[in-house]
C-alpha positions in Angstrom: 38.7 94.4 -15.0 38.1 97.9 -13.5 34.9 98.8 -13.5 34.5 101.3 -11.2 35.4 104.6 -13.4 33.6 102.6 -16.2 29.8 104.0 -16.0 29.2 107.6 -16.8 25.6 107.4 -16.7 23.0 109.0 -14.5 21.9 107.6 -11.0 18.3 106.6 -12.8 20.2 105.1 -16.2 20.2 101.6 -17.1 23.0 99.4 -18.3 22.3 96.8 -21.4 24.6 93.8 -20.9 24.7 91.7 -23.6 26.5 87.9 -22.8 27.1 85.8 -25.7 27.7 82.1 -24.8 29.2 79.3 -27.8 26.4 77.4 -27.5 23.0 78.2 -27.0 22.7 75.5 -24.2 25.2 77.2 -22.6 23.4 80.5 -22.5 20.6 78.2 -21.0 23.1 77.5 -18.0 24.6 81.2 -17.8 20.9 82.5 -16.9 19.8 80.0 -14.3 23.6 80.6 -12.8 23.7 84.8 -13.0 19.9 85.2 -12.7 19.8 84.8 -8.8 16.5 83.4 -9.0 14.9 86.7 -10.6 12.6 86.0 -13.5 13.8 85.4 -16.7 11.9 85.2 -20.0 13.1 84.0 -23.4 12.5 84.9 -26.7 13.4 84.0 -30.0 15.8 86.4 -31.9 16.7 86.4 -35.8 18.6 83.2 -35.2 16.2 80.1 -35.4 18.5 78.1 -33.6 20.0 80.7 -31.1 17.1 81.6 -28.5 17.5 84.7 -26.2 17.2 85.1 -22.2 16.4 88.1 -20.3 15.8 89.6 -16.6 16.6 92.7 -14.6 19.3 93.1 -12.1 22.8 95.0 -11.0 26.4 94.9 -13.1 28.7 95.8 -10.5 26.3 98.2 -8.7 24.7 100.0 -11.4 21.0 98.7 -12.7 21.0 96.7 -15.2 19.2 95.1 -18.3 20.6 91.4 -19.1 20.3 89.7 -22.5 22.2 86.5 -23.0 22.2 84.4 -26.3 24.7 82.4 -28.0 26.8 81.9 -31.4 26.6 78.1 -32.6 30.7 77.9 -32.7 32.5 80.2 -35.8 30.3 82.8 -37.3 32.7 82.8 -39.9 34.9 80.4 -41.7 38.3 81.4 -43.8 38.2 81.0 -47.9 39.6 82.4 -51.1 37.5 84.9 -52.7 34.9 83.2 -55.3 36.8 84.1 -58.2 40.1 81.8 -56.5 37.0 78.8 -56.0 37.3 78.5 -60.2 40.5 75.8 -60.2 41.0 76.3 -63.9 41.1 80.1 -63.4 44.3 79.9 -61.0 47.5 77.6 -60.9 47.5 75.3 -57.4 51.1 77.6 -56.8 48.7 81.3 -57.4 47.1 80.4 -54.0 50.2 81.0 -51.4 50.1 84.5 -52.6 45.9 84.9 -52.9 44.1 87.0 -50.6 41.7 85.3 -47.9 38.6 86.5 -46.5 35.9 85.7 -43.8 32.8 83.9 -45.3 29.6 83.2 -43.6 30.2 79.8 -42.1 26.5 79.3 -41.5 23.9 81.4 -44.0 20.6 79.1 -42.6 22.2 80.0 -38.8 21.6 84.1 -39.7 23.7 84.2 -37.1 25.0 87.5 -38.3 21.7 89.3 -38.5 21.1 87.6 -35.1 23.9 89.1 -33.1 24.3 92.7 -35.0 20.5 93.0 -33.8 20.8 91.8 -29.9 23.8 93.9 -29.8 21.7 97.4 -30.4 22.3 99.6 -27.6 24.1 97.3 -25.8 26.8 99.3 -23.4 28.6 96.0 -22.2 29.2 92.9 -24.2 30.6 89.9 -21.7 32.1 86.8 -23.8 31.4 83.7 -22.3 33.1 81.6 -25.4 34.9 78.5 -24.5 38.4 80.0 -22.7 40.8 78.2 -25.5 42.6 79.5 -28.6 39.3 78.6 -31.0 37.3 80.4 -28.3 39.0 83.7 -28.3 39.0 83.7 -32.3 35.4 83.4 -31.6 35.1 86.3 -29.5 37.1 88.5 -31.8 34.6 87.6 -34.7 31.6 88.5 -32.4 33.4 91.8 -31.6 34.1 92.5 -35.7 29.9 92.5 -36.0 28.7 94.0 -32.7 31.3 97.2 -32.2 29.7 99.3 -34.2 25.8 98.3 -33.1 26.9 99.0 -29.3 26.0 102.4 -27.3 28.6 104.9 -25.3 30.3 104.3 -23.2 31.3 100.8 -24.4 32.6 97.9 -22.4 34.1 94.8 -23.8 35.0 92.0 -21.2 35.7 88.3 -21.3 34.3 85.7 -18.5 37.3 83.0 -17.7 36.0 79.2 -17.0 36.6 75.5 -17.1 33.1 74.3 -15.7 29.6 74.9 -16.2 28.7 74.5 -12.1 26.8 77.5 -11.5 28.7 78.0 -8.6 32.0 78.7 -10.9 29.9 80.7 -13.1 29.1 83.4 -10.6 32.9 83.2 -9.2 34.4 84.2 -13.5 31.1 86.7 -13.6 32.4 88.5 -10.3 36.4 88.1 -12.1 35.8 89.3 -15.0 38.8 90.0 -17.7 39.3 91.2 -21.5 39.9 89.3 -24.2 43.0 88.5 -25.4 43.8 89.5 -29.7 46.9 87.3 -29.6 44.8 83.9 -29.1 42.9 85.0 -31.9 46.1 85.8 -34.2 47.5 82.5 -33.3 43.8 80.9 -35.1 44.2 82.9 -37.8 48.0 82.2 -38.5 47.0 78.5 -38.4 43.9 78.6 -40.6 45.6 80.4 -43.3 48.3 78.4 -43.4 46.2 75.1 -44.0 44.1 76.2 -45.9 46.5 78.0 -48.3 48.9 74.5 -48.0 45.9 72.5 -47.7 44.1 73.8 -50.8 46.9 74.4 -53.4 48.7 70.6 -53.1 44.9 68.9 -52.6 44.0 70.9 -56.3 47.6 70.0 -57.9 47.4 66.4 -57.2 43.6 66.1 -58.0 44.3 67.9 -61.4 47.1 66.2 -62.4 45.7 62.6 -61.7 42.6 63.5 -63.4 44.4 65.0 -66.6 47.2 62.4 -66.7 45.4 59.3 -65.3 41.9 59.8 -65.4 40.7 56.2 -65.9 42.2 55.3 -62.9 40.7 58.7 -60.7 37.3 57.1 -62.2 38.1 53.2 -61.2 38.9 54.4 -57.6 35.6 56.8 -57.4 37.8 59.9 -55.9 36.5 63.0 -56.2 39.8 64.6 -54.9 42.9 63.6 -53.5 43.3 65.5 -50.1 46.7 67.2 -48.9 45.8 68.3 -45.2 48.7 69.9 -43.3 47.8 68.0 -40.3 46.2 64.9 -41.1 49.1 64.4 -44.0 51.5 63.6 -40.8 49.0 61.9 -38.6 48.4 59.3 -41.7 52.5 59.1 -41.8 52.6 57.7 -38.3 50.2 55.2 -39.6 52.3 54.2 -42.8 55.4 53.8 -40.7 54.3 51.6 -38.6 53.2 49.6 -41.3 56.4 50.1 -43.5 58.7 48.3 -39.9 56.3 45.3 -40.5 56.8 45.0 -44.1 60.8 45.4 -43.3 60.5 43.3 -40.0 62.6 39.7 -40.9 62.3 37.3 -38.4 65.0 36.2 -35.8 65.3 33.0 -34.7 66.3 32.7 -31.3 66.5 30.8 -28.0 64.9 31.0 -24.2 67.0 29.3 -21.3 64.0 28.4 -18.8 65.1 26.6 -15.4 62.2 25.4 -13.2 62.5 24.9 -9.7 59.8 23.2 -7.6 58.4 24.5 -4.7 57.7 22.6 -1.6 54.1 21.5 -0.7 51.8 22.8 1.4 53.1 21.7 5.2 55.4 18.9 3.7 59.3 19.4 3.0 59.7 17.3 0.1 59.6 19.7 -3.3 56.8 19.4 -5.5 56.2 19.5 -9.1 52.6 20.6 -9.5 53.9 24.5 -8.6 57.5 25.8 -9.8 59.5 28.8 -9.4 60.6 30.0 -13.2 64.4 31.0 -13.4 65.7 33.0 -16.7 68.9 33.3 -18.2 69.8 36.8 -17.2 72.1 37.4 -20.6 68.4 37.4 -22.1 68.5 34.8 -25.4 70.7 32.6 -26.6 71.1 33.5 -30.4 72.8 30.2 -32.0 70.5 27.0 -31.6 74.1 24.6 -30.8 75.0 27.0 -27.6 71.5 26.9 -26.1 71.3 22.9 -26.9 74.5 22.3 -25.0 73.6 25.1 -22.1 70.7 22.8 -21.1 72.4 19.8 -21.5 74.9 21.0 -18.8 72.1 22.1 -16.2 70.3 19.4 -16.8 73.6 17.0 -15.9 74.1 19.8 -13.0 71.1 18.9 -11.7 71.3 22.0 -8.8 70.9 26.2 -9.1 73.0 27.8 -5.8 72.1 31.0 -4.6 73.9 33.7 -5.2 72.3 37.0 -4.4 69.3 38.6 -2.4 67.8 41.6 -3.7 65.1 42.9 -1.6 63.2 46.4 -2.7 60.6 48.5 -2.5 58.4 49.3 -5.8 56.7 52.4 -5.9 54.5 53.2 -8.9 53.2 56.6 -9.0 49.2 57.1 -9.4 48.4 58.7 -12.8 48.7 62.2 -13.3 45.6 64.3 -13.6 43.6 64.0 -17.0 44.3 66.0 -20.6 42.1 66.0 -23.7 44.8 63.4 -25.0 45.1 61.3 -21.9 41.2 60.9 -22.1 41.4 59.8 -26.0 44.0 57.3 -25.2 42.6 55.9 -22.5 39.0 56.1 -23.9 40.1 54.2 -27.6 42.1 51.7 -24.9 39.9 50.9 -22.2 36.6 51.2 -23.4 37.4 50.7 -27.5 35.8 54.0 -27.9 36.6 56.1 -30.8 38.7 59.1 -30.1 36.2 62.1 -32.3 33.3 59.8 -30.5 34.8 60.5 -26.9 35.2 64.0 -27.2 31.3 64.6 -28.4 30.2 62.7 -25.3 32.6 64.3 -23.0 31.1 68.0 -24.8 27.8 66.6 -23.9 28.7 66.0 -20.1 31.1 69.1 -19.7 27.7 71.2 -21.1 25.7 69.3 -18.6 27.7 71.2 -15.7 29.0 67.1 -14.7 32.7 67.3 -15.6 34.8 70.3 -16.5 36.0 71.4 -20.0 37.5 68.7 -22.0 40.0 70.5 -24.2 43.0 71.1 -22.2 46.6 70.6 -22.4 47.3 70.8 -18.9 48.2 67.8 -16.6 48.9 69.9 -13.4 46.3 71.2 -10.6 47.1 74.3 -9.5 48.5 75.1 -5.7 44.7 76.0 -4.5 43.5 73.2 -5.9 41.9 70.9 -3.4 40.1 67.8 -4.0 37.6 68.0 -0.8 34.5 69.4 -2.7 34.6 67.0 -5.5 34.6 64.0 -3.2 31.8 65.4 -1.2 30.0 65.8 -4.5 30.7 62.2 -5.8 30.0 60.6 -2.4 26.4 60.7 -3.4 26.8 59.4 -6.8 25.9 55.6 -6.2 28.1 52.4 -7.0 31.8 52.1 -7.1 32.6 55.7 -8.0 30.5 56.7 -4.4 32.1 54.4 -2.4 35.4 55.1 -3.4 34.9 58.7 -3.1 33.8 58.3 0.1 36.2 56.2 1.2 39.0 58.8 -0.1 37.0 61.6 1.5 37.1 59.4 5.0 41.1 59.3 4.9 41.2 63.0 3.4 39.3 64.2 7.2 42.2 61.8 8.9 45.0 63.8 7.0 46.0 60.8 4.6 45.2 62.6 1.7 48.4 62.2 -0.6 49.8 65.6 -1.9 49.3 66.5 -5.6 52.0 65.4 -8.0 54.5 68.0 -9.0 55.6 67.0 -12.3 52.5 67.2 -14.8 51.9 70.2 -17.0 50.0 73.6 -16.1 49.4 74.6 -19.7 47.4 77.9 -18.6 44.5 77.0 -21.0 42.5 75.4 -18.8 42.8 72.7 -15.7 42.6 69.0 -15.9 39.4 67.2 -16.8 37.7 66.2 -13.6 34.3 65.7 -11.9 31.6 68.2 -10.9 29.4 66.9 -9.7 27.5 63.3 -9.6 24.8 62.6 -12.2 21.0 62.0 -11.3 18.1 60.5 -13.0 17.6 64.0 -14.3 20.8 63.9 -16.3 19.5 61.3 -18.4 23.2 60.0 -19.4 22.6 56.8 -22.0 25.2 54.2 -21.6 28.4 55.6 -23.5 27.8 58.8 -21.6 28.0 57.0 -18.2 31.2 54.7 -19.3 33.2 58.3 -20.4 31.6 59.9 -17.3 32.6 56.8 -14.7 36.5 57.1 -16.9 36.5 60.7 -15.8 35.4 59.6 -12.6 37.7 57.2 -11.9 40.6 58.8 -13.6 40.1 61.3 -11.2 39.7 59.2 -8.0 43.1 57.7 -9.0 44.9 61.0 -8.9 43.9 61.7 -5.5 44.5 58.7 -4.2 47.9 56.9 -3.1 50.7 55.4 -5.3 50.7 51.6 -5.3 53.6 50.4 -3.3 55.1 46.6 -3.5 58.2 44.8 -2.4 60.0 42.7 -5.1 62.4 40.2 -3.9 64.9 39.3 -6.9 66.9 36.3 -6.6 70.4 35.6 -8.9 71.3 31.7 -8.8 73.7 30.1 -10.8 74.6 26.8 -12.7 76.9 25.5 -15.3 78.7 28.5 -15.7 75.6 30.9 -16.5 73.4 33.1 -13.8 69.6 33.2 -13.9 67.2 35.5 -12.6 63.8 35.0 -10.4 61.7 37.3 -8.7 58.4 38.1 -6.5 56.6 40.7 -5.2 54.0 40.9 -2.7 51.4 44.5 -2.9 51.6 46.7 0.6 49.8 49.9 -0.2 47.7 49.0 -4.0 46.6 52.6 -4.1 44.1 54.0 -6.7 43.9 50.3 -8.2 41.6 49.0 -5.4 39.0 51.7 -6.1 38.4 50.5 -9.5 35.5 48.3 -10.2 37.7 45.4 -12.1 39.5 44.8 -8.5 43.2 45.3 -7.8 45.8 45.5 -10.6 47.7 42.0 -11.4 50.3 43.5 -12.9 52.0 43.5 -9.3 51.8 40.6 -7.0 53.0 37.6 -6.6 50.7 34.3 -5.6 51.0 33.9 -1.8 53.3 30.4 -2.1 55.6 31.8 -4.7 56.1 35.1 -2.6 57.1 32.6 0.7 59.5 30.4 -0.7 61.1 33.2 -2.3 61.5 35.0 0.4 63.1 32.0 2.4 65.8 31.7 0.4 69.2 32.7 1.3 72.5 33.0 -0.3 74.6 29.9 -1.1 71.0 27.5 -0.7 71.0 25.0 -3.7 68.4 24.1 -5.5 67.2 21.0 -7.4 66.8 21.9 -10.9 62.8 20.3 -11.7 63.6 20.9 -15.7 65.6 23.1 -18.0 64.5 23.5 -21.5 65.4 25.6 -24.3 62.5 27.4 -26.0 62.8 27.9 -29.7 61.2 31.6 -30.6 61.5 34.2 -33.5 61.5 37.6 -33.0 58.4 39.3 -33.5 56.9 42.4 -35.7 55.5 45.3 -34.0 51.4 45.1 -34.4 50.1 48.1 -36.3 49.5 51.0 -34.4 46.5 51.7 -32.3 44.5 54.5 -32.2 46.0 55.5 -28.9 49.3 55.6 -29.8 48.3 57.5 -32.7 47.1 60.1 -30.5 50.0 60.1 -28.2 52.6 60.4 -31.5 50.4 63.3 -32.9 50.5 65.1 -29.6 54.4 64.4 -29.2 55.2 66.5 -31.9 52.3 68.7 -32.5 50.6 67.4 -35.2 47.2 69.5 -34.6 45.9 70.8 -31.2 43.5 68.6 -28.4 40.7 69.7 -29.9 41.6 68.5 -33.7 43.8 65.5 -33.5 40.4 63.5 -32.7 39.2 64.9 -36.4 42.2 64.0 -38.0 42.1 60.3 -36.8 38.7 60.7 -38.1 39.5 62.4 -41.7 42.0 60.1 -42.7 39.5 57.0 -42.3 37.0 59.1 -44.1 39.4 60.3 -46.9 39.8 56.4 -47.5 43.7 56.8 -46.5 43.3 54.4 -43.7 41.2 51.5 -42.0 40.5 51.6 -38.2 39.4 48.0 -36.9 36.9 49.0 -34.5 37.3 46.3 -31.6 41.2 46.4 -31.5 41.5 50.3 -32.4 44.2 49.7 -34.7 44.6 50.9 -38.0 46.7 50.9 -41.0 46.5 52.3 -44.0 44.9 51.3 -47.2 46.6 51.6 -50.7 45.6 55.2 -51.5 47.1 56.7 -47.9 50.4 54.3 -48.7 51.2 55.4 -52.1 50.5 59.5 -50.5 53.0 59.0 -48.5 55.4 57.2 -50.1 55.2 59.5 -52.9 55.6 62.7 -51.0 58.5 61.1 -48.7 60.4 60.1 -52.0 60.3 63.6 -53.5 60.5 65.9 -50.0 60.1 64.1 -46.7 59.1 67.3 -45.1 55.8 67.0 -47.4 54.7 64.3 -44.6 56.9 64.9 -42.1 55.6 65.3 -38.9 58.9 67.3 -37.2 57.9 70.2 -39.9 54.0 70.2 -38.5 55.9 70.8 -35.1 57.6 73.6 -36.1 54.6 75.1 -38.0 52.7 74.7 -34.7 55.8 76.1 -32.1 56.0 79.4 -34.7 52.3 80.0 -34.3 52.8 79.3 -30.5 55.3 82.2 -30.2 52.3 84.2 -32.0 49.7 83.1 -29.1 52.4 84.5 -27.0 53.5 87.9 -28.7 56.4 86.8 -29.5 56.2 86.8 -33.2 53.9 88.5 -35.6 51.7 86.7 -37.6 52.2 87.9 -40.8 55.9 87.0 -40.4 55.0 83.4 -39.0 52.6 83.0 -42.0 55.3 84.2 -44.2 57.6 81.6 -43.6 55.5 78.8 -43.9 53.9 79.6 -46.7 56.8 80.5 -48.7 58.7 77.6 -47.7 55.7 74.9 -49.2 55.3 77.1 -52.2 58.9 76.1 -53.0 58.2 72.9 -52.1 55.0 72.6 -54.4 57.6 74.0 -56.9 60.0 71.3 -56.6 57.2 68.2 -56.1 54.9 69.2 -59.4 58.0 67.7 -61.9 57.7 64.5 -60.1 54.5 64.0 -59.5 53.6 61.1 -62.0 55.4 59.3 -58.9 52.2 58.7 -57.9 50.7 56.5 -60.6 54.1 54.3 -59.6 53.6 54.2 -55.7 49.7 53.5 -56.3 50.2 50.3 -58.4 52.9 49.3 -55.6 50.7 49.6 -52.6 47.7 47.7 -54.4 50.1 45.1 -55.7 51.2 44.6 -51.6 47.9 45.0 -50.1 46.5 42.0 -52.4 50.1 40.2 -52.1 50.7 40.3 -55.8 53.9 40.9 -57.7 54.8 44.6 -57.6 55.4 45.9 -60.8 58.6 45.9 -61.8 59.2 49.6 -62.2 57.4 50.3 -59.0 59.7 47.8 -57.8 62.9 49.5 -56.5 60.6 52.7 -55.5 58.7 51.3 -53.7 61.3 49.0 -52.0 63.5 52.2 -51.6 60.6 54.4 -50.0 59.2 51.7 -47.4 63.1 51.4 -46.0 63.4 55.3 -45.7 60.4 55.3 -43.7 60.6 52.3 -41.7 64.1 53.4 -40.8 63.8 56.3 -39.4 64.2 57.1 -35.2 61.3 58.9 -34.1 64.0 60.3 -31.0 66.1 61.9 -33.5 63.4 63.0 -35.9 62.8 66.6 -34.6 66.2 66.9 -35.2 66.8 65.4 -38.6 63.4 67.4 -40.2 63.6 71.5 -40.4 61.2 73.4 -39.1 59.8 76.3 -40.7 63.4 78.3 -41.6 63.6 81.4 -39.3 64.3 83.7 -42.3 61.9 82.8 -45.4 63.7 82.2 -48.1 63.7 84.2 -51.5 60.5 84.2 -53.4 60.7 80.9 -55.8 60.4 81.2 -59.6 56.8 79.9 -60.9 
């Protein structure tokens, strides 16, 4: 921003600045940060939870008076008006077309009172909200209730920043920007869709299982029966996974297994104690005769021979930098931590100025990123973290750091999720704090560090008509993995007397067959899905943003739709999510589906951008599920059907026998479907709406 025309005022005039943070502990850090040690008092203001920080100083040259407080996140939440609250006033289909409004999120927060009376007089409001979509709506309600309180000539300006370091701080206070309406219009687009989608199928189903089948709303203690735009598709990832189970027929099938024995220790003769595993390289043997008479010939051949040497290098590229999802997934994974759990702690140490902002889609460091400062900051930190910064920092003065990697994402919200700094006894972290911060830690230390390079020596040998495969590898460079406190990965690496026998083979050598046996197996379901994967199909095709998919994983357990086994992290879904979404993919699969979330999510994209308005993006959307509400509401005694069906399966009895062929039919849609070929099959919002449907 320009701010050197800006100030009209007399040599002796003072500037009121008035900095509004999204948290008050925030506001806490932005005075100890922009204060430069001058004295600062605080007061309380009409907010009882939003205290307020003062001192004297300079903005940009001119004196100044600094107040700094803080909203406690949205000021205001989207509703109907209170006469649209009434649901036997208004048809479910009445509410695409009702007008919205800004409501008081908070009444006991007075935040409005709060920030309508620090604003008095103020010629300069500076945002510091969190630099993300949710953030800028946030500044744009704060704007809506301060404008008119402010004095002439006024000055609105936005701070831009992805860590609470005070040092960063003072470098967005000195860079100071605007903020940007099209973020905002982009928040707004989305939370009128939902909540228009959201509200009028959640009322429709609720009323007409309540009027039509009310002993059963009673027996199952609902209150409602929730549609969510978002966590509607999350919950079909969940059902799908479950439907290929309940379709998965076992295979039987058979493993060809040659053994060959490895010579002992300093003798020549083979031994039996150690063997070198050859497999059929046509992979399984699929008719029980075939493999039978297979071993029966290598066991009368009695000999493999040689007949190719593969020798190559493995490279396997260190993990790119972290993302709010990437930090889920590995969180739920690694340390069986719940993904709406793991972004709370990681808001607590992001506000504690010891990692940077959590909620970030990027993947990518910029060019002037360099990784020197956070090293020297994590040198001091103590245990296996220190040591392997400093270790990294040792080879970074020799010139060995590795360069960045090219091909992650640079979103433009915000960089990745890294270190700041190293946590003291002052910090206070308790222990799920410490395991999220030492994962952020680590993650990080791993990005900077070199890719893990192997050699794999593959070996083709062949008998009885039939060529099998062996292999070892041996670890040159492990990488990242030897900086990590569980030791060196053993994913790679042979053991030392596999890895020298295989590598003194040659071509044409023949070797004495020890045993060769033919393994009965069956193919295999898939498990149910984890948590993780969850995540990483939600973020695949949009369903919700980093900072909500953690609250839909979370909304669909609550809602009852879905059980989430908390030491495997994997979930599937109960009888109520099962018959939702069998019942809305039998009638419209783009009711669940989550290719149409995705193209809800790229329209209000292109309004974050300027590239659409969004009163047209809004208008599409909502006039294509109004159609759709239309078309489901004959149907919907579907329901009753698909309920009995999936109680009937999760207790293994007898489906009933007009659920029967339903259900059957519904399960197989599902279960069938490619997820690579999904975005294609399912529409997206249509480009032109179509005509307004008859009610």
């Amino acid at each position: 921003a320009d701010l050197g025309s800006w100030w009209r005022g007399g040599a002796n005039s003072r500037v009121l600045v008035l900095m509004v943070a999204e948290k008050p502990s925030i506001a806490n850090t932005l005075s100890k940060a922009l204060s430069e040690r001058r004295y600062v008092t605080k007061r309380s203001g009409v907010s009882p939870y939003s205290p307020v920080y003062e001192y004297e100083g300079a903005f940009h040259g001119v004196p100044a008076d600094f107040r700094i407080t803080a909203v406690t996140g949205h000021i205001f939440g989207l509703d109907f008006p209170e006469e649209y609250n009434d649901w036997r006033a208004h048809e479910p289909r009445e509410l695409f077309d009702a007008p919205t409004e800004k409501k008081e999120a908070d009444s006991k927060s007075r935040m409005l009172g709060h920030m309508r009376g620090e604003a008095k007089g103020a010629h300069v409001l500076l945002l510091w909200l969190d630099c993300d979509r949710e953030g800028e709506n946030i500044c744009y309600e704060v704007i809506s209730l301060v404008r008119d309180r402010m004095a002439e000539p006024r000055l609105i300006l936005r701070a831009h920043f992805s860590s609470l370091n005070h040092e960063d701080l003072r470098t967005a206070y000195s860079q100071l920007g605007y903020p940007d309406q099209r973020l905002a219009d982009a928040v707004d687009a989305r939370q009128t869709i939902d909540l228009k989608l959201g509200v009028s199928f959640t009322r429709f189903i609720t009323m007409y299982v309540k009027r039509e089948f009310r002993s059963l709303f009673d027996d199952l203690q609902l209150k409602v029966i929730s549609y969510g735009p978002c966590q509607v598709p999350a919950l079909w990832f969940v059902v799908k996974r479950h439907d290929e189970i309940a379709v998965f027929s076992p295979e039987p099938y058979w493993d060809l297994q040659v053994d060959v024995g490895l010579p002992s220790r300093g003798r020549s003769h083979v031994s039996s104690a150690q063997t070198l595993k050859f497999v059929r390289k046509a992979g399984p043997i699929w008719q029980q005769a075939k493999a039978t008479m297979l071993q029966a010939r290598l066991q009368e051949a009695g000999e493999l021979v040689v007949t190719r040497i593969e020798k190559k290098a493995i490279i396997r590229q260190r993990p790119l930098p972290l993302n709010t999802v990437r930090l889920l997934q590995t969180a739920s994974s690694q340390l069986r931590m719940g993904a709406h759990q793991t972004l709370e702690v990681a808001e607590k140490l992001y506000i504690a100025g010891l990692i940077t902002y959590p909620r970030t889609e990027s993947t990518r460091h910029a060019a002037s990123f360099t990784a020197l400062g956070i090293l020297a900051e994590l040198s001091g930190a103590g245990g296996w973290v220190g040591q392997a910064a400093e270790a990294l920092a040792s080879k970074a003065a020799r010139g060995a750091m590795p360069a960045p990697r090219e091909d992650g994402l640079d979103a433009g919200d915000h960089p990745p999720i890294t270190p700041v700094r190293a946590p003291t006894e002052r910090d206070w972290l308790d222990a799920q704090q410490r395991r999220v911060y030492d994962l952020v830690a680590g993650q990080f230390l791993q990005t900077v560090s070199a890719d893990l390079r192997a050699e794999e020596v593959s070996v083709t040998a062949s008998a009885a008509g039939e060529s099998f495969a062996a292999s070892s590898s041996k670890v040159v460079e492990p990488g990242g993995t030897e900086l990590q406190p569980r030791g060196q990965d053993k994913v790679v690496g042979s053991d030392p007397s596999t890895a020298s026998f295989v590598g003194s083979l040659v071509e044409g050598q023949k070797l004495q067959i020890s045993s060769a046996r033919s393994l009965s197996r069956k193919t295999q379901p898939p498990d149910q899905i984890t948590e993780s994967d969850l995540l990483g199909s939600m973020e695949r095709f949009g369903v919700g943003t980093d900072a909500t998919m953690a609250t839909h994983v979370q909304t669909i357990v609550q809602r009852g739709y879905a059980v989430l086994d908390e030491e495997s992290r994997r979930m599937r879904p109960l009888p109520l999510g099962n018959a939702l979404v069998h019942t809305l993919a039998s009638i419209d699969g783009d009711l669940c589906s989550p290719a149409v979330r995705a193209g809800i999510e790229r329209d209000v994209l292109e309004v974050a951008r300027g590239d659409a308005p969004r009163d047209r993006v809004e208008m599409r959307a909502l006039r294509l599920f109004a159609g759709k509400l239309e078309a489901f509401a004959p149907r919907a005694g579907l329901l009753l059907l698909m309920l009995a069906a999936a109680s009937a399966a999760e207790t293994g009895r007898q489906i009933p026998e007009a659920a029967q062929e339903l259900w059957d039919g519904a399960v197989k849609q599902i279960a069938e479907l490619n997820l690579d070929t999904l975005g294609q099959a399912a529409p997206a919002a249509p480009r032109e709406p179509p005509s307004e449907p008859a009610v």
